[in-house]
C-alpha positions as CSV (number, residue, x, y, z in Angstrom):
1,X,-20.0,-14.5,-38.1
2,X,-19.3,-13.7,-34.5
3,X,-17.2,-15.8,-32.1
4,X,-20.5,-17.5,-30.9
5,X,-20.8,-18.8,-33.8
6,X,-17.6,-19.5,-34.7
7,X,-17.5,-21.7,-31.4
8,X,-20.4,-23.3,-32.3
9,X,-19.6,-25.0,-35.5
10,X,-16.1,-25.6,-34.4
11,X,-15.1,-29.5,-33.9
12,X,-14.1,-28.5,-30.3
13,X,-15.9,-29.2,-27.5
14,X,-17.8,-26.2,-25.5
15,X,-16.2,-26.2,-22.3
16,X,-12.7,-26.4,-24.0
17,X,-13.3,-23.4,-25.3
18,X,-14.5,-21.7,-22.1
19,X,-11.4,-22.9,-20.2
20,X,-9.2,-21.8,-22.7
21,X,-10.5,-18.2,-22.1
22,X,-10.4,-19.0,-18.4
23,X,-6.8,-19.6,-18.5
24,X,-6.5,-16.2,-19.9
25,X,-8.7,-14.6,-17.3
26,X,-6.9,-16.2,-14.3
27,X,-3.4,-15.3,-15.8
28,X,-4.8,-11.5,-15.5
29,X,-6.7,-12.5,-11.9
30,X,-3.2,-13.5,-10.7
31,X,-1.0,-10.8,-11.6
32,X,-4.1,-8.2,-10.3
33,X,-3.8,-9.8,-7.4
34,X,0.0,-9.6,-7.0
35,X,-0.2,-6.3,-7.4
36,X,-2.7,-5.6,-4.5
37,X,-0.4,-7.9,-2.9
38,X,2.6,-5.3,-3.3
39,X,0.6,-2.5,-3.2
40,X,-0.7,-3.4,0.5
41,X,2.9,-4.5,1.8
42,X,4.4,-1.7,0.6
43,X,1.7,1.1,1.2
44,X,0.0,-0.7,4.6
45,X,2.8,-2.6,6.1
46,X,1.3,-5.6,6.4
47,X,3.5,-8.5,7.7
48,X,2.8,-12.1,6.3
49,X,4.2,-15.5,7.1
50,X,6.1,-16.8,4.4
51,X,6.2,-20.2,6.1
52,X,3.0,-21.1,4.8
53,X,3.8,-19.9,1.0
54,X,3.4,-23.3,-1.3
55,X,0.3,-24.2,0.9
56,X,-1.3,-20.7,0.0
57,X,-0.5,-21.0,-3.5
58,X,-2.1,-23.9,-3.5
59,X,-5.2,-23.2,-2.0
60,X,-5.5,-20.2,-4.0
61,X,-5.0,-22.6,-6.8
62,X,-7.8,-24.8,-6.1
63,X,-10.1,-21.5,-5.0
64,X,-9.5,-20.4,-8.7
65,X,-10.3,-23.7,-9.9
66,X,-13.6,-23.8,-7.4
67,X,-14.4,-20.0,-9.4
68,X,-13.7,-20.9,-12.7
69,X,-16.0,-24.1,-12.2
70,X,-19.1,-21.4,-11.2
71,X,-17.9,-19.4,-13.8
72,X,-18.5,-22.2,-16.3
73,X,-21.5,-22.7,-14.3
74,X,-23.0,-19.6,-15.2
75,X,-21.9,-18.9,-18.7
76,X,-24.2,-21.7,-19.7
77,X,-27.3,-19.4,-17.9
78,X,-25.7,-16.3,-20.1
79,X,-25.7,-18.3,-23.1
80,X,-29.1,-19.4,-22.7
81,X,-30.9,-16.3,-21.4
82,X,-28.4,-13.7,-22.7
83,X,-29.1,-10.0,-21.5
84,X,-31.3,-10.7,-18.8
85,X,-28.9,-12.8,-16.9
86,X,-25.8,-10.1,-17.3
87,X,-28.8,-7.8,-15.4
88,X,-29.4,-10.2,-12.7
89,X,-25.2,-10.3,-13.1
90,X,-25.0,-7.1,-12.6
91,X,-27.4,-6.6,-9.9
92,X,-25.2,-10.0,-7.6
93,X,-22.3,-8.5,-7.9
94,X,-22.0,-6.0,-4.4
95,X,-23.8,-8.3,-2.5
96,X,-21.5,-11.3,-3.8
97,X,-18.5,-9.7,-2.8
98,X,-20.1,-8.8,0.8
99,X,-21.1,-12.3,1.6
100,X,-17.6,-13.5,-0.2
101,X,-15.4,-11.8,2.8
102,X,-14.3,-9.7,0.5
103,X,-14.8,-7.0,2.6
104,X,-14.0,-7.9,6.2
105,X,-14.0,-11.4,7.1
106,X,-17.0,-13.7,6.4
107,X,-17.1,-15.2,10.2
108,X,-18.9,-11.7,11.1
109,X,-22.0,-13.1,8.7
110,X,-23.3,-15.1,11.4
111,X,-24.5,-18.9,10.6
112,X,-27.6,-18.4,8.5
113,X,-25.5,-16.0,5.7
114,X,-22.6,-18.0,6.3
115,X,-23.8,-21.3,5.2
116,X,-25.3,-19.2,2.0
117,X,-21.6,-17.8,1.6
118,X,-19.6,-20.8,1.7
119,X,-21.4,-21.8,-1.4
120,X,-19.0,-18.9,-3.4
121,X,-15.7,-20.0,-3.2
122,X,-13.8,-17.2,-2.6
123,X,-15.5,-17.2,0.8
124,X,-13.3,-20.2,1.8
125,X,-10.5,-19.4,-0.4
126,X,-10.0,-15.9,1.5
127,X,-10.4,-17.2,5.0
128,X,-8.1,-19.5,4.4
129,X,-5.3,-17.7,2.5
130,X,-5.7,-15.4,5.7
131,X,-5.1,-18.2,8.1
132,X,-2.1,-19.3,6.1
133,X,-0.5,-15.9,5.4
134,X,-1.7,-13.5,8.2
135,X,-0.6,-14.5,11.7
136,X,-2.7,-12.9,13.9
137,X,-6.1,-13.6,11.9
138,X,-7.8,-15.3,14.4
139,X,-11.6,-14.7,13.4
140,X,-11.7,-18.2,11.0
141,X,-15.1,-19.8,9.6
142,X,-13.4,-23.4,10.3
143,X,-9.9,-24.6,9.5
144,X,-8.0,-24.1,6.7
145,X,-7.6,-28.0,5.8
146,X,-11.2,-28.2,6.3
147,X,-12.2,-25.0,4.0
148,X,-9.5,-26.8,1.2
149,X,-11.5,-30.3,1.7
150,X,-14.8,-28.3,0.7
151,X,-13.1,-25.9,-1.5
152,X,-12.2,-29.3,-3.9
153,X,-15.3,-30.5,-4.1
154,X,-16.9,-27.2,-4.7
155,X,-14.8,-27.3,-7.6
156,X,-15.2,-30.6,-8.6
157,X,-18.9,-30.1,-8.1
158,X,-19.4,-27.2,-10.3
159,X,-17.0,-28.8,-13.0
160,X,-19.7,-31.7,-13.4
161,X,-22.8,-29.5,-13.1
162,X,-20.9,-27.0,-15.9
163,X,-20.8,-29.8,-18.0
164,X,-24.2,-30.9,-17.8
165,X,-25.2,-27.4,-18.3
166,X,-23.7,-26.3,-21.2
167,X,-24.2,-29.6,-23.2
168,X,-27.5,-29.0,-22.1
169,X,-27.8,-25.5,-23.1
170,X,-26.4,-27.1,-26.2
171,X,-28.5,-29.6,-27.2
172,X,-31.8,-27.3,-26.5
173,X,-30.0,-24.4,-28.8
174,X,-29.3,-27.1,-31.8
175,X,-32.7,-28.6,-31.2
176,X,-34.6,-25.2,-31.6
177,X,-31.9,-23.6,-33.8
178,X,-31.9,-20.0,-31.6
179,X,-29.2,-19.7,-29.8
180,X,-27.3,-17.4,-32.0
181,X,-30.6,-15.7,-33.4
182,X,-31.9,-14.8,-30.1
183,X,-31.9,-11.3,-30.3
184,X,-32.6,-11.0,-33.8
């Protein structure tokens, strides 16, 4: 019996589970990230404003809450369609992290790839943090407060629509018994 399975038959509620391996995937997103951190201070020089420090934390907080949310979001399609959605996964990724800011910052998108970027949240999340932490970043999509306001409900949002999807996905694998035997 695999942990799909094992999952399944357990007492414990779906998305509990899910944000319980969350927890242990944003514990290794956070010290990545303070490690490009140090790497880019130390190697690149950069100079950041430590005024701003709890109010960065906590919108990179609420940006991972906003991801995890999709996250959850998602691993309902992957449960559902298996294989075929790690392709289309697979084949998102690159031009998610373009339209995220990833890159260079999302302002440069213009306002018709904007709008469809502000739907990722790390899109916000990074324009933000570089409002908060980098003093001369000047090329903003709107203001931080405002890009917290709609980070929160992106994450609210895709809490509720992670719920209904997985009990969903749920009830349609119980009622047709194949959710485990799909690629049998």
């Amino acid at each position: 019996m695999g942990n799909l399975e094992l999952m399944l038959v357990s007492p414990a509620p779906l998305p509990a589970f899910l944000v319980g391996l969350s927890v242990g995937g944003a514990m290794h997103t956070m010290l990545r990230s303070l490690a490009v951190l140090f790497f880019g201070i130390a190697v690149f020089k950069v100079k950041f404003t430590v005024l701003h420090l709890p109010l960065a934390l906590f919108v990179f907080f609420v940006t991972l809450f906003s991801m995890y949310g999709l996250g959850i979001v998602f691993s309902s399609l992957f449960l559902y369609h298996g294989r075929d959605a790690w392709r289309t996964a697979d084949l998102v990724m690159e031009p998610t992290n373009v339209l995220s800011g990833s890159y260079f910052p999302a302002r440069f998108l213009g306002f018709g790839l904007l709008g469809i970027a502000a739907l990722i949240p790390t899109t916000l999340g990074l324009d933000a943090l570089r409002q908060l932490l980098v003093p001369s970043f000047t090329v903003k999509v709107l203001d931080w407060h405002w890009e917290l306001l709609i980070l929160i409900g992106l994450g609210l949002g895709f809490a509720f629509i992670a719920s209904w999807a997985l009990r969903s996905v749920e009830f349609k694998a119980r009622r047709d018994a194949r959710l485990t035997l799909r690629w049998q």
